[in-house]
C-alpha angles and dihedrals in degrees: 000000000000117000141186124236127220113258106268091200108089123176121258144177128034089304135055097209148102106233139202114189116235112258127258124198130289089257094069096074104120124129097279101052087046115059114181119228109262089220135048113292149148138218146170122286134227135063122273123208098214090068143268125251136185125247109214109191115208117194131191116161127196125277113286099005119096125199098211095186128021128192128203141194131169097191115185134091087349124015129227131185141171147142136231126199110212100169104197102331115122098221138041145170140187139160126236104194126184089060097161120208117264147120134268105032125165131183125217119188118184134171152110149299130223078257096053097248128144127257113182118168122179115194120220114259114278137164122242095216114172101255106015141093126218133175145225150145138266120202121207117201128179120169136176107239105004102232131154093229098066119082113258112271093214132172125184130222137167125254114191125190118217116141117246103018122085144282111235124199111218142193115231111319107246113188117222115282141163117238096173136019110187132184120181125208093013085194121065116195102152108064094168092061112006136093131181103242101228110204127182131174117193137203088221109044081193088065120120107236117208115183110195127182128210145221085045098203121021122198083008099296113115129235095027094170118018132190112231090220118015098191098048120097083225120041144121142275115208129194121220091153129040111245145101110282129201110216110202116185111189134195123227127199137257110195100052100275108309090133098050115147104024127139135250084040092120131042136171138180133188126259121194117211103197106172146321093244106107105149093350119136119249111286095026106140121267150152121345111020101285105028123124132186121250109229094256105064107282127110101224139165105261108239130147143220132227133186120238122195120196129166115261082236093050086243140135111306116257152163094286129084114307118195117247126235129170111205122204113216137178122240080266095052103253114151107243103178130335121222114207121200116219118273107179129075124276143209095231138298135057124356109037121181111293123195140131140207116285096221102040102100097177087067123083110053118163139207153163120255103245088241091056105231094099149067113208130199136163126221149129123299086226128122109252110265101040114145106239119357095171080093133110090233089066122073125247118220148156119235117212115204105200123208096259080060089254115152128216133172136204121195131217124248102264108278103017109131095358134154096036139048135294114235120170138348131185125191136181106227108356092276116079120026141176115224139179143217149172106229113112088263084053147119121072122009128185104214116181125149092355094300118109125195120189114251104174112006124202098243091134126054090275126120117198121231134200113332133224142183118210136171072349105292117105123244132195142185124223136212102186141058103349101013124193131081127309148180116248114222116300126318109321101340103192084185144057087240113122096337121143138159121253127198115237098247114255084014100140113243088181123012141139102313100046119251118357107239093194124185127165126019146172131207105208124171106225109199097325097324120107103232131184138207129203136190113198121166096220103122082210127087121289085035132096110042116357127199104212117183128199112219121143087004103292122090115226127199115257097185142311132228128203133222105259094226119264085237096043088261137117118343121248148176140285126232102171114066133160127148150151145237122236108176107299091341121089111200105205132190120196146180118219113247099229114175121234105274093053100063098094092055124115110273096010109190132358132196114243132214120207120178115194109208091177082255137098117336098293118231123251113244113208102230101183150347120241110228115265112280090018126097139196127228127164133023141201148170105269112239084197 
């Protein structure tokens, strides 16, 4: 069968060109103008008064292929030939001087390879003029065997003509192109420790590369992405400003411009700066004015939720079952989506029903799984509207709200928790929580995968309050004998065994303003000091909203701030609380802390906004105004 071999003539060097040097006058012949062939040849004979120049011939052949003889003739106004022997080498060179000016050249080049097969190449037609460069192509055949019948085996390559530089014999010209454009990650959101790996491979390894980013400056800051070398085929993209960034690499060339205008010369992909958070703790600054991490990568608008119970008549709240929503609001208190739990009966699965009790202000606490992706919240497995739920014959369970706004429920063993009400729970990823109650069973409960273990039971006069994990170890506020807020154990117990509660040291049990009644709380480390918040719903100092510091070991009380009263009347207490640190500033949320009796009233509870400049007692700012007959309890950061 006849066959048809590769081209064994590849390009090498900068250029991709056959040269001819321009020509210089007939007084330059010395012996440096003029280089004599290093192998027999012949050539026309006579001066010419437009100038003589020198042909150097440069040969690489292909791996594993050798050209043992080459042959050589430049035919035209004057006529050169030679031969050079190159035995198995893979590259040769050699110089033809006394090339005179003139018009109509071509070059032919023939030989063999290591196989003893032919290689014949025939340039295009160009002019040797003193001073000036043309250009042209060479074409490099080798066939096996030659026959007529196959189709050509060609290969292309330039041939430019500039008088005292070199011919080169190339393989076939192949003009710069990208094969292969690659980003990795295309998304940045680390901008402290992470780079966009640029990767470009080529048709023409000779080829200039040129990366370029735009837009060059984002949210008015220049240089908002950089490559860390622009010339190089890998390199890296780095983020300093949040944006979308188009990444064009482009493809010079490397024989003067021959190839202009092809395609596949210029290629760009999309990469996506989210944020500057990396590792940094929730409220941290990044990206536009007002942005914060957090906590697990990603650069957001900080906004809260809240849940809201109503009564499923619209009524007076009550001791029955109250429908749950969780309403999503901005840092000035605009309602930006409302997500409301199931409150009718179901056939099975998740979610059940979810409600709790409309008087029970102790229910309700929210809070932020510690991995950042969930809302929790505890409450009863009943249909909204029954009659009691505080009940062993009703379910206890946690509600998780996802980022996507998906709800799910896990119920309590029966009997867990039953018989009084369900007040706080805490978890880590959605998937294993630790919850509180105040049935006798009660206090603290491990829940993961439907199955509860006690952690902290109530076998002494002393009822539980809202739960929290930070820097992982729980944390819990009591409203009995000795009141006040506690570790639990060490670290996450998920057992009774060898779990006790342990005072926060300087933590009043008694103080000013009588027995602390605490809710909800929040560690926050504020430029290096540990710092805690507290929510209790006394309407006497050191009620409201407390400041606490660590320093020696013992955290002592900087100030406290009041409610300012939803009717402009006394001031009262808080009992939802969540909040961030941003530098030397703590943004706080809050829920008022109304009594019973005063639920009914118009308007009957507000959110509360305190910011903490390190400064004076801040002043409340009253956000929003729950709907008549309908109350707020607790509050977190949203994860949406």
């Amino acid at each position: 069968m006849k066959t048809r071999k590769q081209p064994i003539l590849v390009r090498v060097g900068p250029t991709l060109a056959l040269v001819v040097a321009s020509l210089c006058a007939v007084a330059c012949s010395t012996p440096d103008a003029i280089t004599p062939a290093p192998e027999s040849d012949t050539r026309a004979s006579g001066p010419n008064a437009a100038g003589i120049g020198s042909v150097t011939l440069s040969l690489t052949t292909g791996p594993g292929l050798n050209v043992t003889a080459l042959n050589w003739a430049i035919s035209g106004p004057y006529a050169y030939s030679g031969n050079a022997n190159i035995g198995d080498a893979q590259s040769f060179e050699f110089v033809v001087g006394g090339v005179n000016a003139g018009n109509g050249y071509t070059i032919t080049l023939s030989g063999t390879d290591s196989q003893n097969d032919p290689c014949t190449g025939t340039s295009a037609p160009f002019n040797v003029i003193a001073g000036a460069t043309t250009y042209t192509e060479v074409s490099v055949t080798c066939l096996e065997p030659t026959d007529a019948t196959l189709a050509a085996n060609v290969t292309t390559g330039a041939v430019a003509v500039e008088a005292g530089v070199t011919v080169v014999v190339l393989p076939p010209l192949q003009c710069p192109g990208i094969t292969s454009l690659s980003s990795s990650p295309a998304e940045i959101v680390d901008f402290v420790g992470q780079t966009s790996a640029l990767a470009v491979t080529t048709t023409n390894a000779n080829a200039t590369i040129s990366w370029t980013v735009s837009p060059t400056a984002v949210g008015g800051v220049a240089g908002g992405a950089t490559v860390a070398n622009p010339s190089a085929a890998s390199t890296t993209l780095t983020c300093s400003t949040p944006g979308q960034y188009q990444v064009t690499v482009s493809l010079g060339l490397p024989d003067s411009g021959e190839c202009g205008g092809l395609p596949y010369t210029s290629m760009s992909a999309l990469i996506n700066c989210e944020d500057i958070c990396g590792g940094a703790s929730l409220g941290t600054e990044c990206g536009d004015a007002g942005q914060i991490c957090n906590g697990i990568g990603n650069c957001m608008t900080p906004s809260f939720s809240v849940v809201r119970v109503a009564m499923v008549d619209g009524g007076a709240l009550g001791a029955g079952a109250g429908t749950v929503s969780i309403e999503h609001r901005s840092l000035a208190g605009a309602l930006l989506g409302t997500i409301t739990l199931p409150a009718a009966a179901s056939d099975g699965g998740s979610p059940q029903p979810f409600t709790l009790t409309g008087d029970g202000i102790a229910e309700g606490d929210l809070t932020l799984s510690v991995a950042g992706h969930h809302l929790a919240v505890a409450g009863y497995q009943a249909a909204a509207g029954t009659a009691s739920i505080q009940t062993s014959a009703v379910a206890r369970e946690v509600a998780t709200i996802a980022t996507d706004g998906g709800v799910t429920t896990m119920a309590f063993p029966s009997g867990v928790l039953a018989g009084g009400g369900v007040l706080s729970t805490v978890t880590l990823d959605g998937n294993e929580f630790w919850t509180n109650g105040t049935a006798v069973d009660g206090g603290i409960w491990y829940l993961q995968g439907g199955a509860a273990d006690p952690v902290a039971s109530v076998s002494s006069p002393v009822l539980t309050r809202w739960l929290r994990i930070s820097g992982s170890q729980l944390y819990t506020g009591l409203a009995q004998d000795a009141p006040g807020l506690f570790q639990v154990g060490t670290g996450l117990p998920t057992t009774s065994a060898g779990v006790s509660l342990a005072s926060l040291p300087g933590y009043a049990i008694q103080d000013a303003g009588g027995t602390p009644s605490p809710y909800g709380f929040v560690f926050l480390n504020v430029n290096g000091v540990q710092t805690l918040y507290v929510a209790d719903d006394r309407k006497v100092s050191p009620g409201g909203l407390s400041k606490w510091t660590l320093s020696g070991g013992t955290w002592t009380q900087a100030w406290s701030v009041f409610y300012p009263g939803s009717d402009g009347g006394a001031a009262g207490g808080f009992r939802g609380l969540t909040g961030y640190a941003t530098g030397s500033t703590v943004t706080l949320m809050a829920t008022s802390g109304l009594v019973v009796s005063t639920l009914g009233a118009t308007p009957p509870d507000q959110l509360v906004l305190i910011v903490d400049n390190g400064g004076p007692p801040p002043t409340p700012v009253v956000l929003a105004t729950a709907p008549a007959n309908t109350t707020y309890r607790g509050i977190a950061i949203s994860p949406f």
